[in-house]
C-alpha positions in Angstrom: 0.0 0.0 0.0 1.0 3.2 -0.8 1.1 5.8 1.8 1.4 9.8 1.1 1.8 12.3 3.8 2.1 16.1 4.4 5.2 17.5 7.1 3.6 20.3 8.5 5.2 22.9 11.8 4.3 26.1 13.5 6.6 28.5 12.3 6.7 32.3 12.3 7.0 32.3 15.9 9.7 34.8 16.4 8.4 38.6 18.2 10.4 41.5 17.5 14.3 40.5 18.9 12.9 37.7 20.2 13.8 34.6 18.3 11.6 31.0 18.7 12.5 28.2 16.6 15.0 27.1 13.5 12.3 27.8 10.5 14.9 28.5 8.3 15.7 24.9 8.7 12.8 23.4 9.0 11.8 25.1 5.9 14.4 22.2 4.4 12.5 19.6 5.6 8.8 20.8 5.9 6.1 20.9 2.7 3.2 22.9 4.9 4.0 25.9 7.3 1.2 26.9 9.8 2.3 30.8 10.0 1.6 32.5 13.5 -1.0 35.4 12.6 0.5 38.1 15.5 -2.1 37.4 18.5 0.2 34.2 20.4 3.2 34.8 18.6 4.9 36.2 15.4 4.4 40.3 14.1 3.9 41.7 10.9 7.6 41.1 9.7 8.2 38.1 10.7 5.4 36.8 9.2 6.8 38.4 5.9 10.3 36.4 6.6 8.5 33.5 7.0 5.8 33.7 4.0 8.8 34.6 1.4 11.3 31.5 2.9 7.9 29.3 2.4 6.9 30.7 -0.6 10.7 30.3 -2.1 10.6 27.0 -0.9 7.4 25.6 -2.4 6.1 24.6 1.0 2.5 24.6 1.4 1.4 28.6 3.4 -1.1 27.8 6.3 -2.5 30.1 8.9 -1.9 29.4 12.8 -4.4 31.6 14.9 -4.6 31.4 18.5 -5.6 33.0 21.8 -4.7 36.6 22.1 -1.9 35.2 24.6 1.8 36.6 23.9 2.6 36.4 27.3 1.9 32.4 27.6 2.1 31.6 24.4 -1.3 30.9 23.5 -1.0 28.1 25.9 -3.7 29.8 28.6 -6.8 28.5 28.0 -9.8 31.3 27.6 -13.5 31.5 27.9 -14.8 34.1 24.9 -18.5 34.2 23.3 -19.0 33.0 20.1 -19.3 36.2 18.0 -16.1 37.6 19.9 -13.8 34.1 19.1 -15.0 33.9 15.1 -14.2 37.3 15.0 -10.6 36.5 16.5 -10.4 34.3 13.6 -11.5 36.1 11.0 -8.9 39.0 12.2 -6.3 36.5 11.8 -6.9 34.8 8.6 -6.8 38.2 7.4 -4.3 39.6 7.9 -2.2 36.0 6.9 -4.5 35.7 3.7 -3.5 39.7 2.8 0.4 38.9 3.5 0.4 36.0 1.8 -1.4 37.2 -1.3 1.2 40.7 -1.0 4.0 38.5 -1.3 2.9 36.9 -4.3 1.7 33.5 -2.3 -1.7 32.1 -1.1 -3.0 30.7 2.5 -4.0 27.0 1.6 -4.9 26.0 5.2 -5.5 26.5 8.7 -4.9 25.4 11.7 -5.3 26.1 15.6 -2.9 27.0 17.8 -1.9 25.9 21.5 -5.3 26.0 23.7 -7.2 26.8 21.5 -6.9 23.5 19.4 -6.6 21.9 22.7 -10.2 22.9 24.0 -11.7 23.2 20.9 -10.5 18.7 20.0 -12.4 18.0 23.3 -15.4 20.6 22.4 -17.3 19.9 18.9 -19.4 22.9 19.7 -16.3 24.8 19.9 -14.3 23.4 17.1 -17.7 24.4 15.0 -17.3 27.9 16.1 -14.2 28.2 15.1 -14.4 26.6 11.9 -17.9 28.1 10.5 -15.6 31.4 11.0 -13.0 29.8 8.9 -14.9 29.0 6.3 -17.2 32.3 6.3 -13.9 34.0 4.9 -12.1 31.3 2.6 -15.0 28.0 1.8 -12.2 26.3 0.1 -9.8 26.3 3.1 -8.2 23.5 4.2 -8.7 22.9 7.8 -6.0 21.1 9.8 -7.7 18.9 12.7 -6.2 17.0 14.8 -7.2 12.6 13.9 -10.3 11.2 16.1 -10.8 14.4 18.2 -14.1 16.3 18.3 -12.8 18.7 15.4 -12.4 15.8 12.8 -16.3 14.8 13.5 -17.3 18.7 13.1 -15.3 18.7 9.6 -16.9 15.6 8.6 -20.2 16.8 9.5 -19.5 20.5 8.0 -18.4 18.7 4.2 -15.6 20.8 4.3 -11.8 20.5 2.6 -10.1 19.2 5.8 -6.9 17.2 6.7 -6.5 14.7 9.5 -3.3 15.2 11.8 -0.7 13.7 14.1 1.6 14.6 16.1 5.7 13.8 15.7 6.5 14.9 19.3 3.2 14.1 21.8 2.1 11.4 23.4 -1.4 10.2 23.1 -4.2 9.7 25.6 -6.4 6.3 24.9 -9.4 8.5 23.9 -6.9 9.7 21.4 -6.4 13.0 23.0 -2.9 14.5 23.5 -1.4 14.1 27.1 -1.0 17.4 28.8 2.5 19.2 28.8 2.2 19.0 32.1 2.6 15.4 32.8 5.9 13.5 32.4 6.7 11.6 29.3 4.0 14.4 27.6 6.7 15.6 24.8 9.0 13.4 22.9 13.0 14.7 23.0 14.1 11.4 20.9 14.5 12.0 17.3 15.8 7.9 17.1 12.2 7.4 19.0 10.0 10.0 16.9 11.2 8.9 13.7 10.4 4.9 14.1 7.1 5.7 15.9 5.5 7.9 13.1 6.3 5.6 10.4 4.5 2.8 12.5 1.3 4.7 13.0 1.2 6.1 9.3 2.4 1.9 8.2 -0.2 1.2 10.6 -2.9 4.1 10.1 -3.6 4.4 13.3 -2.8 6.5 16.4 -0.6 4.5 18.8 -1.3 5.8 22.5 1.3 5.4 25.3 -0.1 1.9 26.8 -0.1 0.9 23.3 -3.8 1.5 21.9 -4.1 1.7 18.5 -6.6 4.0 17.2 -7.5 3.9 13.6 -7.0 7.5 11.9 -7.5 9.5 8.9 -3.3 10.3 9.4 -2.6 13.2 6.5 -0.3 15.3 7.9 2.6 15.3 10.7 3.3 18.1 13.0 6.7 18.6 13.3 7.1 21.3 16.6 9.7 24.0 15.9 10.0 25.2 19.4 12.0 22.6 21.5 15.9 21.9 21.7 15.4 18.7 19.6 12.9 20.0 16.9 15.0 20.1 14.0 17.0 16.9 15.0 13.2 15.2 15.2 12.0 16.6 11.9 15.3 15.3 10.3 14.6 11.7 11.8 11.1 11.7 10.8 11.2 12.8 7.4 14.1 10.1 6.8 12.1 7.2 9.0 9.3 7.9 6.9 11.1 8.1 3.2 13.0 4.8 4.0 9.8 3.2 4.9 8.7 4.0 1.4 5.9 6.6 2.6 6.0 9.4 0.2 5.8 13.2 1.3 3.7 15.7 -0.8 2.1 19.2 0.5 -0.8 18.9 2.0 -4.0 17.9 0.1 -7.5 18.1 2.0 -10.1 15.6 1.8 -14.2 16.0 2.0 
């Protein structure tokens, strides 16, 4: 069987002097970028750094809204009404969708960021906020969930362009779930480990949990993190795990 898979990571993630992650490598290794959109992370010319190194590159342009969080990284979670969190979207895809198009290139997808995307995979009514706002500015989107969560049944039941996804350096919950940060064993520092484990679960198509549960999953896409020690090391040894495995690795394509 032949398996085909997008490497997507959060890039962009830089503010002013303040520098978060290697994209200039992982631009090397990456075909989709989810671009921060200024509220957690990222500012107007960074984004621009990070659209043209894409855009050069042939790697797939995605937007990465989150909370309005600098301060914790869009990691706090927040309780906002409906009309005030579709219009946090909306601001976002904006202004990525007017960079993007400014610099000669085009937002393909999107994805959630940090607690939002958290929250919003335990919460369908949520996740359906959020995405009806997606689509109300771009119905062609392609909207990045993450596999067997609450957001893949709202895609499914919304018909929209979507794209299931895993995760290189998390480990998963039995109910498919990602454990929280704050628990040991939560992130993955191996690359040896991360490489070897993502090829099984795209071989296998299925989420493999840390007591071992397999969950089936519509597995399109990889999330590569760019903002620990290890990152680029891990996207190194998953992209070669997965090439000598004989998957193949394309930009990111939706499904309906």
């Amino acid at each position: 069987m032949t398996h085909l898979v997008d490497l997507n990571a959060d890039m962009g993630e830089s503010f002013g002097p303040w520098k978060m992650g290697d994209d200039a490598a992982l631009l090397n290794i990456v075909t989709s970028a989810n671009i921060a959109c200024g509220f957690h992370a990222g500012d107007p010319d960074v984004m621009a750094a990070t659209m043209r190194g894409a855009i050069k590159g042939n790697v797939g342009i995605g937007a990465h809204p989150g909370f309005a969080d600098l301060q914790d990284f869009g990691r706090r979670r927040m309780s906002l009404p409906a009309d005030k969190l579709q219009n946090l979207i909306r601001y976002q895809m904006g202004a990525a969708m007017g960079m993007a198009r400014g610099l000669g290139g085009k937002v393909r997808h999107l994805k959630l960021h940090g607690a939002l995307s958290n929250m919003s995979a335990e919460d369908a009514g949520l996740a359906r906020t959020c995405y009806e706002a997606v689509l109300s500015v771009d119905p062609d989107t392609i909207i990045m969930v993450q596999a067997t969560t609450a957001q893949e049944q709202v895609v499914r039941d919304l018909g929209c362009n979507w794209a299931g996804e895993i995760f290189a350096d998390r480990a998963y919950n039995d109910n498919g779930t990602l454990v929280d940060r704050s628990q040991p064993g939560a992130v993955i520092h191996d690359p040896e480990q991360a490489g070897q484990r993502i090829l099984n679960m795209v071989q296998e198509g299925a989420i493999i949990t840390t007591s071992g549960k397999r969950i089936a999953a519509s597995i399109d896409t990889i999330c590569l993190h760019g903002d620990t020690p290890t990152a680029v090391a891990i996207a190194h040894a998953v992209r070669e795990s997965l090439l000598s495995g004989g998957v193949s690795l394309a930009r990111l394509q939706g499904r309906r």
